[in-house]
N, C-alpha and C positions, 0 to 999 in steps of 0.2 A: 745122936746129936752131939755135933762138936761146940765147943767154947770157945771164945778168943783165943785165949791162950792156947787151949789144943792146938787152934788153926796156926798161928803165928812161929809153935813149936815144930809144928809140922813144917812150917813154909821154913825154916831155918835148915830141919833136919835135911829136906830135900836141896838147899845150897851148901851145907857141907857136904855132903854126899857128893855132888856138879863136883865141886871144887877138889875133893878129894882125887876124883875117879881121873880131872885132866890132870893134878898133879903127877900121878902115878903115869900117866901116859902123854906127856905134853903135845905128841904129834899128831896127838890122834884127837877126833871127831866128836862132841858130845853131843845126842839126839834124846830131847825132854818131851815124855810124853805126860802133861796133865790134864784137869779135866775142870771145863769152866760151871761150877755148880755155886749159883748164888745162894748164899741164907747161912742157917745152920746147919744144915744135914748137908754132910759132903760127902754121905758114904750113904750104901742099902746093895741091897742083892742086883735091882735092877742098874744099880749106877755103876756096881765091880763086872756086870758083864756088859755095860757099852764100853767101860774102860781097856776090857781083855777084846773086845772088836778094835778100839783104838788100837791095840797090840798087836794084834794079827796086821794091821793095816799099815804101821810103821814098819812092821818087820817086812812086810810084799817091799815094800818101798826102798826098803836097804835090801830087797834081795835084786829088785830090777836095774840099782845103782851098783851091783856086784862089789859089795863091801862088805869085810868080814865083822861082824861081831865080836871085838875084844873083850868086854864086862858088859854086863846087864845087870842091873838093879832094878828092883822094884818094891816099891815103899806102898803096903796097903794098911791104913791105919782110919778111924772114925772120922778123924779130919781131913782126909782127900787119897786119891790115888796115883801115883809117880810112877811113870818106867823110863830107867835110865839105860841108853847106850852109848856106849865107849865103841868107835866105829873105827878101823883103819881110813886112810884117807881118801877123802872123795871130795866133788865139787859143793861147795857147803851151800850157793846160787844157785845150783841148778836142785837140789835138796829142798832147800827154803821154799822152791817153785813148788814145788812137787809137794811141799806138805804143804801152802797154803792152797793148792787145787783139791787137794783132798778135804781140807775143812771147806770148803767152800763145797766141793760137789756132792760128797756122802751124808749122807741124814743126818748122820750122829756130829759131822766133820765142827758145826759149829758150839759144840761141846766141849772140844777136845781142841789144847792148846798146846800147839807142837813146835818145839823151838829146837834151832840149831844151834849151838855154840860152836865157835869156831875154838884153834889152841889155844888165842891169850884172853880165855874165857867171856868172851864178851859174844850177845846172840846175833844173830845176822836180823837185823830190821826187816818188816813186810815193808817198806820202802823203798830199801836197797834191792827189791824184785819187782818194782813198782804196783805194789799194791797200796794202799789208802789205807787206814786204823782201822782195827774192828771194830764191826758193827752193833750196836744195840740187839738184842734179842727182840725185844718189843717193839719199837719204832724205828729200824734201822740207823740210826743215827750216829754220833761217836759213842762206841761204848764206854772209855775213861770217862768221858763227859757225864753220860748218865746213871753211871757208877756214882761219881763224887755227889751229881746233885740230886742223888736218890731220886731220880725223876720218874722211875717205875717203887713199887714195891716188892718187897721180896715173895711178897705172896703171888704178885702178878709172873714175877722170874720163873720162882719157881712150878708156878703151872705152864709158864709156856716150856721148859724141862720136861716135866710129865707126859705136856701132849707127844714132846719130839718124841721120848723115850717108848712110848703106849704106840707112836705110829710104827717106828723101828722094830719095836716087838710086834706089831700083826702084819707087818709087811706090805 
């Protein structure tokens, strides 16, 4: 179980890290894989292997956009799981498409929060590929919205988490 603070340290370390990886390469591509786990527990055995499925699933995706892999990081700590790629260049709209069909079609997809940043580190909007904010887990709704006015509990998040994770596990 992580702490504010854990989480907060974590969420820092994984933006220096961004920040670091486009300095070092401003031409190139930054592909953020996290992982949307409400409450405290942001980690367990079952959560580091739909994370390493998110992995296998980004990496298909940078291999059918034929882009080479320059750095990869991966930050796995109590407080969440990151996979960072530094990508030579590629179309960052037709990417953005591409990973928001994957959250949206694969089991695990609405778990798993996958951002494009472009060179002058800013993410490519689900907007700008015309898609609408994410969804609520529980009552499809906006999820910033029901995030801020705590309108689920995190007991309720976290079991609908479980079911997905329990269905993906028995197939």
């Amino acid at each position: 179980m992580a702490g504010l603070k854990e989480i907060l340290q974590f969420r820092e370390e994984k933006a220096a890290a961004q920040l670091k990886m486009i300095a070092v390469n401003p031409n190139a591509v930054l592909i953020s894989l996290g992982m949307n786990i409400p409450g405290p527990v942001k980690n367990s055995s079952i959560i580091e292997e739909a994370f390493g499925e998110g992995m296998k699933e980004v990496e298909r995706l940078l291999q059918e956009e034929r882009t080479e892999i320059i750095q990869k990081r991966i930050l796995i700590e109590q407080a969440g799981c990151a996979a960072l790629y530094l990508v030579k260049e590629m179309d960052c709209l037709r990417a953005k498409q591409a990973a928001v069909l994957l959250e949206k079609t694969h089991i695990l997809g609405r778990i798993w929060d996958i951002d494009i940043i472009e060179k002058d580190g800013m993410a490519i909007s689900r907007k700008s590929v015309g898609e609408g904010e994410r969804k609520c887990f529980i009552c499809g709704g906006n999820a910033k919205i029901c995030g801020r006015s705590r309108r689920h509990t995190i007991q309720e998040l976290q079991d609908w988490i479980t079911n997905i994770l329990r269905e993906w596990k028995t197939g």
